[in-house]
C-alpha positions as CSV (number, residue, x, y, z in Angstrom):
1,X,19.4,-0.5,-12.0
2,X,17.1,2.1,-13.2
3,X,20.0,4.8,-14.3
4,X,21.3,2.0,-16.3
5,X,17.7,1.5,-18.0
6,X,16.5,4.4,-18.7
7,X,18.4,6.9,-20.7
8,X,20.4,10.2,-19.6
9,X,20.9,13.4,-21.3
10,X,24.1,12.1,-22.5
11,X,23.9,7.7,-23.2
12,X,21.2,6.2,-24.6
13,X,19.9,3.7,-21.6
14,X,19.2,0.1,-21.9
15,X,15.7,0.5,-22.4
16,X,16.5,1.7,-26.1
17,X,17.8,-2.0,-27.0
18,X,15.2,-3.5,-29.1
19,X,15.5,-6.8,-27.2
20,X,15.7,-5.5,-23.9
21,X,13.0,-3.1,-24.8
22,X,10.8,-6.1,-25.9
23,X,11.3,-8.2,-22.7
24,X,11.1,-5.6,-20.1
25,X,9.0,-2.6,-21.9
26,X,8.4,-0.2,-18.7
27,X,11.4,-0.3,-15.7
28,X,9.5,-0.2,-12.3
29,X,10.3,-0.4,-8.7
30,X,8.1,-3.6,-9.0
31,X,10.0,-4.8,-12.0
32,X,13.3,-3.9,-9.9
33,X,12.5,-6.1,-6.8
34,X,11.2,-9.0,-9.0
35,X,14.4,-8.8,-10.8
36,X,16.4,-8.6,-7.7
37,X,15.0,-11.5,-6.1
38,X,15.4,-14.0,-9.4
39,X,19.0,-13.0,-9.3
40,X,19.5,-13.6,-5.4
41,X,17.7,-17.2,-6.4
42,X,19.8,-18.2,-9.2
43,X,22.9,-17.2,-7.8
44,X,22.5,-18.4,-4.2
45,X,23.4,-22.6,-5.3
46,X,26.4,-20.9,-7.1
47,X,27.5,-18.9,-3.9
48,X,26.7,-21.5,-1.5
49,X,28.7,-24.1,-3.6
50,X,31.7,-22.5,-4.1
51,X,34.7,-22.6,-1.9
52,X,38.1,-20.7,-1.1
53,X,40.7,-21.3,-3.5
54,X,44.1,-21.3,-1.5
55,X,47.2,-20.0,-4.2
56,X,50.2,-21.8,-2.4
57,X,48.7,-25.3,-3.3
């Protein structure tokens, strides 16, 4: 996650969108794992609700 927010010698990262840069001003290992864990929360009822989807019905 960190390539894509900081920037490289050739793209501009994330970090450089005024928004992004306003929410989230420093990326961080601690930043990373915090974000990491509220994604694993929020997706979990999604993944845990869904179900196979069989194409010969």
């Amino acid at each position: 996650m960190a390539e894509c927010f900081n920037d490289s010698y050739l793209f501009p990262g994330e970090g450089n969108d005024t928004y992004i840069a306003r929410v989230w001003p420093q990326w961080n290992d601690e930043l990373a794992q915090a974000a990491s864990q509220l994604a694993g929360r929020v997706l979990q009822a999604a993944i845990l609700g869904s179900e196979v989807v069989d194409d010969d019905a």
